[in-house]
PDB file with one MODEL, atoms N, CA, C and O in Angstrom:
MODEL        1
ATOM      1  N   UNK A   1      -4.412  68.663   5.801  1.00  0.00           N
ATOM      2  CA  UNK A   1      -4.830  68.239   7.136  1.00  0.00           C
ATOM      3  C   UNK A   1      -5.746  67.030   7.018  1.00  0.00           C
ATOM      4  O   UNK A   1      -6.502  66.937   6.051  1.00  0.00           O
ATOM      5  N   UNK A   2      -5.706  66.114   7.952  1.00  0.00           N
ATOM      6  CA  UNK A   2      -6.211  64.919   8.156  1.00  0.00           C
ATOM      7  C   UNK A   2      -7.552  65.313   8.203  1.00  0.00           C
ATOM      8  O   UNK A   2      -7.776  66.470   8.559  1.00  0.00           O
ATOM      9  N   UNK A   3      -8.741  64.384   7.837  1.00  0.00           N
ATOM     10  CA  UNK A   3     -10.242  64.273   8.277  1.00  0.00           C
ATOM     11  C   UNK A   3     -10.077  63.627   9.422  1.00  0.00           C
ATOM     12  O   UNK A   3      -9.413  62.654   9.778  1.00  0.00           O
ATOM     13  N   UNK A   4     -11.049  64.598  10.088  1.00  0.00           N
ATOM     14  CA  UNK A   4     -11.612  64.187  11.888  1.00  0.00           C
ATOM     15  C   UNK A   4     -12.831  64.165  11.517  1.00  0.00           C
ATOM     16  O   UNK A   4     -13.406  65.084  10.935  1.00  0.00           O
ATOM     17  N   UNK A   5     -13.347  63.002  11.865  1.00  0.00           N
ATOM     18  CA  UNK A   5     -14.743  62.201  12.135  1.00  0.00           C
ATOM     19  C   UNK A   5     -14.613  62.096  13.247  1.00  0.00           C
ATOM     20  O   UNK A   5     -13.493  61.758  13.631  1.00  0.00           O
ATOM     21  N   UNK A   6     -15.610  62.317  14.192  1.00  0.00           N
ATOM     22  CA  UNK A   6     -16.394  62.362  15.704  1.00  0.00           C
ATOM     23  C   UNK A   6     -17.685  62.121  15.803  1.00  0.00           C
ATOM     24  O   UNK A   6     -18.639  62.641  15.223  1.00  0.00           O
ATOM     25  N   UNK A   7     -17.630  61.308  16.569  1.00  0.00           N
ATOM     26  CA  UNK A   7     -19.325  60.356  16.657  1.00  0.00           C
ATOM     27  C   UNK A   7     -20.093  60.730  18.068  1.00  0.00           C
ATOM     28  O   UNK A   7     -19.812  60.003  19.020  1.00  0.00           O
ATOM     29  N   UNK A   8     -21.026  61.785  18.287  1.00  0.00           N
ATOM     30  CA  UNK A   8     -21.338  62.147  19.436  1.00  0.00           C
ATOM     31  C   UNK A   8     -22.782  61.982  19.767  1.00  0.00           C
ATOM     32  O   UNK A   8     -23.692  61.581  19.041  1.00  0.00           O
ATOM     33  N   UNK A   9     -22.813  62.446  21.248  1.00  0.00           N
ATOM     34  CA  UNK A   9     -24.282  62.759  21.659  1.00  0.00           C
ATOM     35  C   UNK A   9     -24.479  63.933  22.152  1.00  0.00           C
ATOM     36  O   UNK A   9     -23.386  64.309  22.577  1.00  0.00           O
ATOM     37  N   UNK A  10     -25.350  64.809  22.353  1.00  0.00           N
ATOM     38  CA  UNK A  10     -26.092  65.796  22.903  1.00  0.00           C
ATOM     39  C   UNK A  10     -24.869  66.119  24.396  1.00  0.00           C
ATOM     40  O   UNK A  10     -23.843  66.797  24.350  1.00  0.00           O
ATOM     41  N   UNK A  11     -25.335  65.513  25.373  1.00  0.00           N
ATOM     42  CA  UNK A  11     -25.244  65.791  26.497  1.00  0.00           C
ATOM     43  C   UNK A  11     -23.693  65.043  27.233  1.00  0.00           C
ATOM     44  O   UNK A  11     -23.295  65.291  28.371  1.00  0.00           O
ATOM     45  N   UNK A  12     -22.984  64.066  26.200  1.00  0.00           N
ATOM     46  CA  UNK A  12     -21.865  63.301  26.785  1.00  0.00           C
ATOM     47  C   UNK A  12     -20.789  64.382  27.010  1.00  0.00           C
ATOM     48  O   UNK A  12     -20.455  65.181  26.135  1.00  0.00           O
ATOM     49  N   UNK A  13     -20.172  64.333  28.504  1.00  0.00           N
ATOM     50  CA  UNK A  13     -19.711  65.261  28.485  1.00  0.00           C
ATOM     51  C   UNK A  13     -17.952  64.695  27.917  1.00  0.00           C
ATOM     52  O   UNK A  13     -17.156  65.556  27.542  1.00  0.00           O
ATOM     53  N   UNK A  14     -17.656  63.587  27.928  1.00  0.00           N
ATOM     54  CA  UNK A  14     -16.687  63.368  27.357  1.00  0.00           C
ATOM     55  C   UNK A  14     -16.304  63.242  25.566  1.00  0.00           C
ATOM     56  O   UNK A  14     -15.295  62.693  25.121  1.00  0.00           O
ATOM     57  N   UNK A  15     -17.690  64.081  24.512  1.00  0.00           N
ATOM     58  CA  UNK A  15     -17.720  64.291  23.798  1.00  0.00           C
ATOM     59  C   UNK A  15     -17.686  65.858  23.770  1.00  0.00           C
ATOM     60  O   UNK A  15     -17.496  66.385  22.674  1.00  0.00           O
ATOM     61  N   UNK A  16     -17.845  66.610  24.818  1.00  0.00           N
ATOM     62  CA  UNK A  16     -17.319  67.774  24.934  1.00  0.00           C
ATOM     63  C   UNK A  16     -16.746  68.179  24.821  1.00  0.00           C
ATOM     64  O   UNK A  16     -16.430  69.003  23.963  1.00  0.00           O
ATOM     65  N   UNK A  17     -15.959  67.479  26.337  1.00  0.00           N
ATOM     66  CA  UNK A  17     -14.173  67.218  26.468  1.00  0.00           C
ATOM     67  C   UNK A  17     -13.186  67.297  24.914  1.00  0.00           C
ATOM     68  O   UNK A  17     -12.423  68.172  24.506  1.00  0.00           O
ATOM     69  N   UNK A  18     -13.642  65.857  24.267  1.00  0.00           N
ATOM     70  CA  UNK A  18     -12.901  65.886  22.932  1.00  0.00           C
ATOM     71  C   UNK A  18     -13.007  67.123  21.987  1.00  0.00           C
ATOM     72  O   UNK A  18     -12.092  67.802  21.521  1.00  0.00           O
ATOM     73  N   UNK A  19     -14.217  67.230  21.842  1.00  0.00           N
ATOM     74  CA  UNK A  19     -14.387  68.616  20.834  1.00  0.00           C
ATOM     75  C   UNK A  19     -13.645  69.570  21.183  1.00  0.00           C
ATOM     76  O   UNK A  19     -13.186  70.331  20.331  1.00  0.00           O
ATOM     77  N   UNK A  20     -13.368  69.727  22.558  1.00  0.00           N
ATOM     78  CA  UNK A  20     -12.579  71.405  23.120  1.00  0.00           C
ATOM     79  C   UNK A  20     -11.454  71.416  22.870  1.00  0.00           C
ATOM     80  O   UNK A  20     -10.637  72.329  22.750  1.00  0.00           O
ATOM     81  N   UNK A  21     -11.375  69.972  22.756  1.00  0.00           N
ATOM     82  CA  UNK A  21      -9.492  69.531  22.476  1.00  0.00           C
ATOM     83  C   UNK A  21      -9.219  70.377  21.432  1.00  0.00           C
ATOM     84  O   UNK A  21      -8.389  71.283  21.354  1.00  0.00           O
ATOM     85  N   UNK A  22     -10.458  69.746  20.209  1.00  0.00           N
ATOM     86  CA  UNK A  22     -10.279  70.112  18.825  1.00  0.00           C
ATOM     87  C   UNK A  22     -10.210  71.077  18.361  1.00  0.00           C
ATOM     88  O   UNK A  22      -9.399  71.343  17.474  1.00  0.00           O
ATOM     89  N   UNK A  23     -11.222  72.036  18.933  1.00  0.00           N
ATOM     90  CA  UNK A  23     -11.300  73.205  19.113  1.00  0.00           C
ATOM     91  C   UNK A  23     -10.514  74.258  19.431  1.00  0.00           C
ATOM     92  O   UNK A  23     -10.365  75.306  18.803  1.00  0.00           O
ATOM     93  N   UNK A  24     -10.042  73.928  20.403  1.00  0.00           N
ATOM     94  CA  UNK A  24      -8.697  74.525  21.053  1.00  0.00           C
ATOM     95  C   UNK A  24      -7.755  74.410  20.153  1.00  0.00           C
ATOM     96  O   UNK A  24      -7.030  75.399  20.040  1.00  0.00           O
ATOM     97  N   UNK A  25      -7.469  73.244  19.271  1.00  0.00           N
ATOM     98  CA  UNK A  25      -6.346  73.213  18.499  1.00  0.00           C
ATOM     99  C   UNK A  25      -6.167  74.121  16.710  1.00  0.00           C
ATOM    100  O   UNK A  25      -5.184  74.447  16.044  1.00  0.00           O
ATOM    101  N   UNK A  26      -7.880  74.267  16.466  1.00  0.00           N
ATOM    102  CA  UNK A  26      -8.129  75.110  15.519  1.00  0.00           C
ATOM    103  C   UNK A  26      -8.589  73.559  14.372  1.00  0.00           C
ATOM    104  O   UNK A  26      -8.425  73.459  13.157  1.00  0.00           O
ATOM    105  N   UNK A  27      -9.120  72.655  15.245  1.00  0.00           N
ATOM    106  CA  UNK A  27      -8.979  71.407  13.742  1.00  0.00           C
ATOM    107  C   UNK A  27     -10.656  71.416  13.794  1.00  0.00           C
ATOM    108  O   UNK A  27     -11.484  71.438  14.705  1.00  0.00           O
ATOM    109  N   UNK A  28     -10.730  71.380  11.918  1.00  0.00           N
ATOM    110  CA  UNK A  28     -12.323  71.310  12.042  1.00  0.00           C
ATOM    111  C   UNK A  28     -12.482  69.653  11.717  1.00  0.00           C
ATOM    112  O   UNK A  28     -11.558  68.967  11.281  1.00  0.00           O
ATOM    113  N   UNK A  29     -13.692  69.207  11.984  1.00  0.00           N
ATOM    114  CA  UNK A  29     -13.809  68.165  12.189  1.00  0.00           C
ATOM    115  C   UNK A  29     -15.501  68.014  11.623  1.00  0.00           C
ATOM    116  O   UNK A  29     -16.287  68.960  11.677  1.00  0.00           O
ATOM    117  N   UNK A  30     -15.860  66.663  11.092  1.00  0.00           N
ATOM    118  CA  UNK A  30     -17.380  66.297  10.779  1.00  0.00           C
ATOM    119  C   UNK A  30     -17.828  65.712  11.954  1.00  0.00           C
ATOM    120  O   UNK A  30     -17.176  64.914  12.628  1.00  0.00           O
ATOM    121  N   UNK A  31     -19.122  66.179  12.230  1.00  0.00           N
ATOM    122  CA  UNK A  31     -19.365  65.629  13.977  1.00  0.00           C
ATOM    123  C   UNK A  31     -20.843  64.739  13.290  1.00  0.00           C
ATOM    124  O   UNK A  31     -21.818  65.162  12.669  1.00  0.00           O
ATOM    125  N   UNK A  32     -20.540  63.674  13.636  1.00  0.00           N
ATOM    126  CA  UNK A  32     -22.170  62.782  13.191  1.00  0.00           C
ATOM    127  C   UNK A  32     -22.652  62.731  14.722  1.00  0.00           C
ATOM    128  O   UNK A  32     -21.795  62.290  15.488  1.00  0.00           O
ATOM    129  N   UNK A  33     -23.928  63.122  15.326  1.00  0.00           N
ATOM    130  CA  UNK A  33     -25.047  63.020  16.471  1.00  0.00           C
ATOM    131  C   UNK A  33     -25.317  61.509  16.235  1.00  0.00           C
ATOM    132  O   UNK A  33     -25.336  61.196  15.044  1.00  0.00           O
ATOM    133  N   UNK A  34     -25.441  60.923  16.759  1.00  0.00           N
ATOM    134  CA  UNK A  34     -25.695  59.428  16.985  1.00  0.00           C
ATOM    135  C   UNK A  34     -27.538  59.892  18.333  1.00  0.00           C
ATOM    136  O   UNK A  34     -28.413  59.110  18.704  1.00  0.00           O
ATOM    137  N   UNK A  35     -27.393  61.281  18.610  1.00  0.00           N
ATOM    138  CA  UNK A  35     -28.353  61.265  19.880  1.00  0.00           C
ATOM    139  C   UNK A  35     -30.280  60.236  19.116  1.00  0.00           C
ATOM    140  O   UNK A  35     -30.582  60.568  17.970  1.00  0.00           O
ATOM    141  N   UNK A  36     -30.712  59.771  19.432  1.00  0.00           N
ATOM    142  CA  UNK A  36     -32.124  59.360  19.280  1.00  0.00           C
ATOM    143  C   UNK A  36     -31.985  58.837  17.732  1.00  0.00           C
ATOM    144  O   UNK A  36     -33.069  58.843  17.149  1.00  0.00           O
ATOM    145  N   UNK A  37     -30.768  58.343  16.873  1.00  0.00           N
ATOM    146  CA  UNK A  37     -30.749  57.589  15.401  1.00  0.00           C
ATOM    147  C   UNK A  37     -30.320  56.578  16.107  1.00  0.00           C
ATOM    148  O   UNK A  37     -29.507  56.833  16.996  1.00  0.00           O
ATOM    149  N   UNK A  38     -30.779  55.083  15.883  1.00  0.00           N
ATOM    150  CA  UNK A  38     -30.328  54.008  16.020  1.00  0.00           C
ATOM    151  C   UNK A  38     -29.249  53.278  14.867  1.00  0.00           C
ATOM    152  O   UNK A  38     -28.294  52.513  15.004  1.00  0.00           O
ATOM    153  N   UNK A  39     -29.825  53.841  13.812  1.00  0.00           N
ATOM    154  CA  UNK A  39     -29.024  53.331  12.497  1.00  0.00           C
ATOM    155  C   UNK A  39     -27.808  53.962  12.713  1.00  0.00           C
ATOM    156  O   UNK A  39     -26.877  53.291  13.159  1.00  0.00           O
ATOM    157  N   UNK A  40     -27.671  55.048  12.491  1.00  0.00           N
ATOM    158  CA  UNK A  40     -26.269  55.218  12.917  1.00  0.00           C
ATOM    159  C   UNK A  40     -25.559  55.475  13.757  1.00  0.00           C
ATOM    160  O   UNK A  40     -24.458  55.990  13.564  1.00  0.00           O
ATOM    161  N   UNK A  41     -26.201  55.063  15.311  1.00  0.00           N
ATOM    162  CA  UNK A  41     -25.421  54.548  16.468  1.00  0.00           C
ATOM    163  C   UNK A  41     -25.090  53.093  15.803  1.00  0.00           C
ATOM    164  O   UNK A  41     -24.020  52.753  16.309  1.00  0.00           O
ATOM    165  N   UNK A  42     -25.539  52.060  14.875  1.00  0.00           N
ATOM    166  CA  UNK A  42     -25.131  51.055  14.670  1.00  0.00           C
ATOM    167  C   UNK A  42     -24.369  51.212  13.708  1.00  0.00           C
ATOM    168  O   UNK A  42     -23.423  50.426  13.761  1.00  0.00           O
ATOM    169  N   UNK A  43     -24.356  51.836  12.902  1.00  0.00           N
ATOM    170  CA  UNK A  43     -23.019  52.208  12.032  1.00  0.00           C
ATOM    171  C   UNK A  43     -22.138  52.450  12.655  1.00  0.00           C
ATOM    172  O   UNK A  43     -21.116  51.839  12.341  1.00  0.00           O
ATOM    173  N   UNK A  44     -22.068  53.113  13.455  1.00  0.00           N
ATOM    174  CA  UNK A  44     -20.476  53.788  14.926  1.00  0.00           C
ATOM    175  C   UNK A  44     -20.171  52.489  14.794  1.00  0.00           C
ATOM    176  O   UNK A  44     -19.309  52.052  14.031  1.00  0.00           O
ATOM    177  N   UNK A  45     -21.147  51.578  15.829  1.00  0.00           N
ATOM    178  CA  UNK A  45     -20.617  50.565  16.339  1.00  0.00           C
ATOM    179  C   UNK A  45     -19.459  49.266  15.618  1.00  0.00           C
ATOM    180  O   UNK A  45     -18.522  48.531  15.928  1.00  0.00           O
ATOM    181  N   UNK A  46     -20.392  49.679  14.402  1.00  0.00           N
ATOM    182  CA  UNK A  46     -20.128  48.257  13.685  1.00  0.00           C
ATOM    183  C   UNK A  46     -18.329  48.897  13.215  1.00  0.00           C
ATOM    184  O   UNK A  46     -17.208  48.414  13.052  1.00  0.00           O
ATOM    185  N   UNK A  47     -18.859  49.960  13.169  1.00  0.00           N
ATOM    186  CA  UNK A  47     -17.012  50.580  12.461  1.00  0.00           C
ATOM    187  C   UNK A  47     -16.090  50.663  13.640  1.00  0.00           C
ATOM    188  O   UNK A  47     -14.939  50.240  13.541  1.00  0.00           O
ATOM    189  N   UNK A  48     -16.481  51.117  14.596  1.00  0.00           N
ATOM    190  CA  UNK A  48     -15.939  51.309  15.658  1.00  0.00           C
ATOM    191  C   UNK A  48     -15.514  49.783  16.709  1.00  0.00           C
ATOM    192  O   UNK A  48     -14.444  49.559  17.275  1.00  0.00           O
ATOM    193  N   UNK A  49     -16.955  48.800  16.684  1.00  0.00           N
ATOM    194  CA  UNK A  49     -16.413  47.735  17.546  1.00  0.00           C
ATOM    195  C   UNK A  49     -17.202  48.650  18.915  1.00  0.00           C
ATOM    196  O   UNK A  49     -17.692  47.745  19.590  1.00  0.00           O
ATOM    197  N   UNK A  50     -17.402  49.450  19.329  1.00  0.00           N
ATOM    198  CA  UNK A  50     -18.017  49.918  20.594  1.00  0.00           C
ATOM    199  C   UNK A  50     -18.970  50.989  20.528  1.00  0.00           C
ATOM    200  O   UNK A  50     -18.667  52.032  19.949  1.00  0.00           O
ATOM    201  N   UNK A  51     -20.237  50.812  21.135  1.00  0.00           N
ATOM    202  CA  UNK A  51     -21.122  51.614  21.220  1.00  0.00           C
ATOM    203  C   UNK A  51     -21.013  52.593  21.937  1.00  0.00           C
ATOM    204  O   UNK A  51     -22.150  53.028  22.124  1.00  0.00           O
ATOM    205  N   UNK A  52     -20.165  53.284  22.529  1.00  0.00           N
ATOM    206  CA  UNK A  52     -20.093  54.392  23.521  1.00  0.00           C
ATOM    207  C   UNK A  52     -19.311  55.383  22.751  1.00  0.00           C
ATOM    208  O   UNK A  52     -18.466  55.087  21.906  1.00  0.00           O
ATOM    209  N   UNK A  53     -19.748  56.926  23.202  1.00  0.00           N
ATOM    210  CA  UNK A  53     -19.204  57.804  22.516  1.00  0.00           C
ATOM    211  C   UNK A  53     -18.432  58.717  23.237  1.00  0.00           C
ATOM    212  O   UNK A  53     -18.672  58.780  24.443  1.00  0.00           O
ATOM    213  N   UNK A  54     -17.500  59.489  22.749  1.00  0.00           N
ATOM    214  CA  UNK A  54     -17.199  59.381  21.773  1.00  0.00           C
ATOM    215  C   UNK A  54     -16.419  58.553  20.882  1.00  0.00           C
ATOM    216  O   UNK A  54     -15.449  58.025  21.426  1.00  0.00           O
ATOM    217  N   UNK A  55     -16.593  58.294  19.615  1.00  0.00           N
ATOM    218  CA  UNK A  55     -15.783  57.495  18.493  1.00  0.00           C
ATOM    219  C   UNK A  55     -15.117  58.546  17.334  1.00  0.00           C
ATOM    220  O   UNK A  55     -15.582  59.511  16.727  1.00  0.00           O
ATOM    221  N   UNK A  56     -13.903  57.928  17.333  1.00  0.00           N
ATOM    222  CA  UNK A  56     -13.202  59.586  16.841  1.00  0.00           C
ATOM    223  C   UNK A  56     -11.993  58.537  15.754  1.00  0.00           C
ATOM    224  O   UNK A  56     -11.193  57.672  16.112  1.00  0.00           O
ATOM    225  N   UNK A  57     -12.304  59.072  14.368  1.00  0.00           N
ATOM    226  CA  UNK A  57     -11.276  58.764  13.360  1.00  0.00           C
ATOM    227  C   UNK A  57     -10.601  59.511  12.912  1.00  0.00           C
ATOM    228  O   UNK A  57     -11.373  60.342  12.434  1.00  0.00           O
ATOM    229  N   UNK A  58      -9.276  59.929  12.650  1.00  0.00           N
ATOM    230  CA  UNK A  58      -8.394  61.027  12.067  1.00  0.00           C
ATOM    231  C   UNK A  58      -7.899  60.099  10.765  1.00  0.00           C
ATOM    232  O   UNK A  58      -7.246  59.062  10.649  1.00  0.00           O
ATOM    233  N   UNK A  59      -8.507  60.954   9.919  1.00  0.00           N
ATOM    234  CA  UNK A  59      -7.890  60.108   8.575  1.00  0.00           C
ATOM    235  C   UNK A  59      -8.336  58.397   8.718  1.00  0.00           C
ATOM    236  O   UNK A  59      -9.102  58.092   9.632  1.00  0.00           O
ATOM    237  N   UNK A  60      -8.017  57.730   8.135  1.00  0.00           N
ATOM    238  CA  UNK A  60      -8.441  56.225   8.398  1.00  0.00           C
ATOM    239  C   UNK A  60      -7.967  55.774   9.667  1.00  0.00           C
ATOM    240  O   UNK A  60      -8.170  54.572   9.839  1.00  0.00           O
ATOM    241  N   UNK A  61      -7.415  56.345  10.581  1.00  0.00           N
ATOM    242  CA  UNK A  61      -6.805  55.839  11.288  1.00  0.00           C
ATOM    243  C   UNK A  61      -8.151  55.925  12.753  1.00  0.00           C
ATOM    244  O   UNK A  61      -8.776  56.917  13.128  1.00  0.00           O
ATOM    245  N   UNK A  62      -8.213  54.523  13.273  1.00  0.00           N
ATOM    246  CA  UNK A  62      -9.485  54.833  14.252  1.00  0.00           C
ATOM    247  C   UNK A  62      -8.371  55.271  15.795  1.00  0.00           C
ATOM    248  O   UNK A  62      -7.320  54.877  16.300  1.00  0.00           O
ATOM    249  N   UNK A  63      -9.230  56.114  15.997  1.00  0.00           N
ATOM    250  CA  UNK A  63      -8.430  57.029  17.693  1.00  0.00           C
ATOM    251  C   UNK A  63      -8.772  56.448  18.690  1.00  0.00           C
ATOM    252  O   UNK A  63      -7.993  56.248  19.622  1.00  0.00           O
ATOM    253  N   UNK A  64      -9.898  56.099  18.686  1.00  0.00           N
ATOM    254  CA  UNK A  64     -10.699  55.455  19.943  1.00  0.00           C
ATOM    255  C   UNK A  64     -11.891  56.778  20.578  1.00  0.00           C
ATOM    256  O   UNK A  64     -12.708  57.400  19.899  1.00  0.00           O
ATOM    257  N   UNK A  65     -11.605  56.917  22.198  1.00  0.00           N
ATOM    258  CA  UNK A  65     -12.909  57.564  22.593  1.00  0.00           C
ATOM    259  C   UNK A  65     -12.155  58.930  23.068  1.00  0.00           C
ATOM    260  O   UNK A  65     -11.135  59.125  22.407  1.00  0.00           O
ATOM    261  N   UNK A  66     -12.391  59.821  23.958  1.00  0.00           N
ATOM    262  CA  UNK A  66     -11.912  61.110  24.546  1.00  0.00           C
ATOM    263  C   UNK A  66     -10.598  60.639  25.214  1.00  0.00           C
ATOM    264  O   UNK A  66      -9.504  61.170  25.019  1.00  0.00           O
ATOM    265  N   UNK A  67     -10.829  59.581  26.024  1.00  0.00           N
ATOM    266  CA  UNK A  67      -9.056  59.617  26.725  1.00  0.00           C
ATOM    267  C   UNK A  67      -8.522  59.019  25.905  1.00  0.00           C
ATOM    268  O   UNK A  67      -7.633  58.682  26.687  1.00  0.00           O
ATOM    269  N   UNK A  68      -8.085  58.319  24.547  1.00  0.00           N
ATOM    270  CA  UNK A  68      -7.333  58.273  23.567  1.00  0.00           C
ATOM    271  C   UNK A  68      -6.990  59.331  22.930  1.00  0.00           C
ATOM    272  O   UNK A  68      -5.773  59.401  22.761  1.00  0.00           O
ATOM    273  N   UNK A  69      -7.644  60.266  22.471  1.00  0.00           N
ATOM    274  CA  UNK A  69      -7.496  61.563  22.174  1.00  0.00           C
ATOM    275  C   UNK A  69      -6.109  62.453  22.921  1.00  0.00           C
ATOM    276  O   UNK A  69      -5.039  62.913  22.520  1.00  0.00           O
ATOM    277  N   UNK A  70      -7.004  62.354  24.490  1.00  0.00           N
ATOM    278  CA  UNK A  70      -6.236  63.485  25.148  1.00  0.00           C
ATOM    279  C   UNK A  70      -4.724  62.598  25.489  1.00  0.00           C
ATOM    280  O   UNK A  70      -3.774  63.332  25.760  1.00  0.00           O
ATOM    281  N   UNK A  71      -4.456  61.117  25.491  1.00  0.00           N
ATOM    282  CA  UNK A  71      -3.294  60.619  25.356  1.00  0.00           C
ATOM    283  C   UNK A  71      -2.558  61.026  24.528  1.00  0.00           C
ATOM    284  O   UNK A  71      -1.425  61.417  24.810  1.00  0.00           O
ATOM    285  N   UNK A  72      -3.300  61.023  22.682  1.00  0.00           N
ATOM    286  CA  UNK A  72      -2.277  61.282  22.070  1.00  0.00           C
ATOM    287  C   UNK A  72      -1.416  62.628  22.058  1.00  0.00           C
ATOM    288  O   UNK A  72      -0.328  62.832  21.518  1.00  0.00           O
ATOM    289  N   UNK A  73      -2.271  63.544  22.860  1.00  0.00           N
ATOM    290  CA  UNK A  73      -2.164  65.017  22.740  1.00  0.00           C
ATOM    291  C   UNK A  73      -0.978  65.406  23.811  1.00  0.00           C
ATOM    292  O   UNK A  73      -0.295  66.428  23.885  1.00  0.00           O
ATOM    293  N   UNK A  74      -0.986  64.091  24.693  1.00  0.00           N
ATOM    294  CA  UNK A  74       0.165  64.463  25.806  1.00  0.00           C
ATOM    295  C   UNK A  74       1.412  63.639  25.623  1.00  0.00           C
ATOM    296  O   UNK A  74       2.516  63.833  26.130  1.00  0.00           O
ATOM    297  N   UNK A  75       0.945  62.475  24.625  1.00  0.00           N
ATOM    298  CA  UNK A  75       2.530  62.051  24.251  1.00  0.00           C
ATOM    299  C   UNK A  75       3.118  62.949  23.314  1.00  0.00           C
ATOM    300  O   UNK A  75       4.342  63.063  23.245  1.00  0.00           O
ATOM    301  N   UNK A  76       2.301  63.628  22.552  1.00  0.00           N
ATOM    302  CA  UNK A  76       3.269  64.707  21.627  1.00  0.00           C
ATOM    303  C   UNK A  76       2.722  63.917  20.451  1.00  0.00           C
ATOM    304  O   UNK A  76       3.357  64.172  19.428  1.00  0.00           O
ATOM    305  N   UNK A  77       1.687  62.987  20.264  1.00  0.00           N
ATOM    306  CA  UNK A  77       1.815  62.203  18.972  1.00  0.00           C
ATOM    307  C   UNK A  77       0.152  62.893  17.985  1.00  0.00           C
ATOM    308  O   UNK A  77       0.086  62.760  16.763  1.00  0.00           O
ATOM    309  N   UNK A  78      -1.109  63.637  18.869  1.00  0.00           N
ATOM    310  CA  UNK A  78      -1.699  64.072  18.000  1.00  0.00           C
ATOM    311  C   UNK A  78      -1.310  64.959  16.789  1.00  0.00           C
ATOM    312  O   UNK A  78      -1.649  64.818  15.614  1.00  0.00           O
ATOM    313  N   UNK A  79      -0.420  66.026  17.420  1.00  0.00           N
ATOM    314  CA  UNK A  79      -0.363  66.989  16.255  1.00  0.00           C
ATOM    315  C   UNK A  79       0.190  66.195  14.743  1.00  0.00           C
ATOM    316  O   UNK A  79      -0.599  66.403  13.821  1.00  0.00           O
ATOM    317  N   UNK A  80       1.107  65.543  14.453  1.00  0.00           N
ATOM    318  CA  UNK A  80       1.442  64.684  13.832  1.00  0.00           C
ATOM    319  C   UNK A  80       0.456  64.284  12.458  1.00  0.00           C
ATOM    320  O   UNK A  80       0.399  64.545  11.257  1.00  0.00           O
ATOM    321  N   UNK A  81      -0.322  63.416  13.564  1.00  0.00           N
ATOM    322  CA  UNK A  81      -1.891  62.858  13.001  1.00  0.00           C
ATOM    323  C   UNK A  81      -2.393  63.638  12.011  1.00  0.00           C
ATOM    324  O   UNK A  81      -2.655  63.418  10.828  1.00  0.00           O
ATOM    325  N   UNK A  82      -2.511  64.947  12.975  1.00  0.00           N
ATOM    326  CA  UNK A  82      -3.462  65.756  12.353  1.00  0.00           C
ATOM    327  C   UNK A  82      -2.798  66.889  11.341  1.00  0.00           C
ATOM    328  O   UNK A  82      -3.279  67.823  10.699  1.00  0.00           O
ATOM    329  N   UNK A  83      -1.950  66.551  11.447  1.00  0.00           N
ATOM    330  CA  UNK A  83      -1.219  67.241   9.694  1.00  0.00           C
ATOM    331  C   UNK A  83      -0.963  66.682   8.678  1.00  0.00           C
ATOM    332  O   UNK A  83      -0.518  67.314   7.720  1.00  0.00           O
TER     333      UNK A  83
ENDMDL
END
């Protein structure tokens, strides 16, 4: 199974959203808190290209934020990914 990296905060609820996805699907995942670290909200960024969270990598491959996620999950193309 692929590595899921997820870049979150405390209270975003569209970092919720994503996790439940994940959750729901049985995939464990490394969750880095970006909440009150600046350094590595600037690490997200710099890897990511955007400061807003969530930032979500499956394997090297960058996903983007929660509605990239739940896209790939309705074209039929996450599960894929994540095996």
């Amino acid at each position: 199974m692929s590595e899921v990296v997820i870049y979150t905060t405390r209270w975003c609820p569209f970092c919720i959203r994503a996790k439940a996805l994940l959750d729901q699907k049985g995939v464990r995942y490394q969750e880095i808190p970006v909440d009150g670290d600046p350094a590595t909200r600037q690490d997200m960024a710099e890897r990511a290209g955007r400061t807003s969270v969530p930032q979500i990598w499956i394997g090297e491959q960058y996903i983007g934020g929660c509605d990239q996620l739940y896209g790939l999950e309705r074209s039929g193309a996450l599960d894929p990914l994540l095996s």
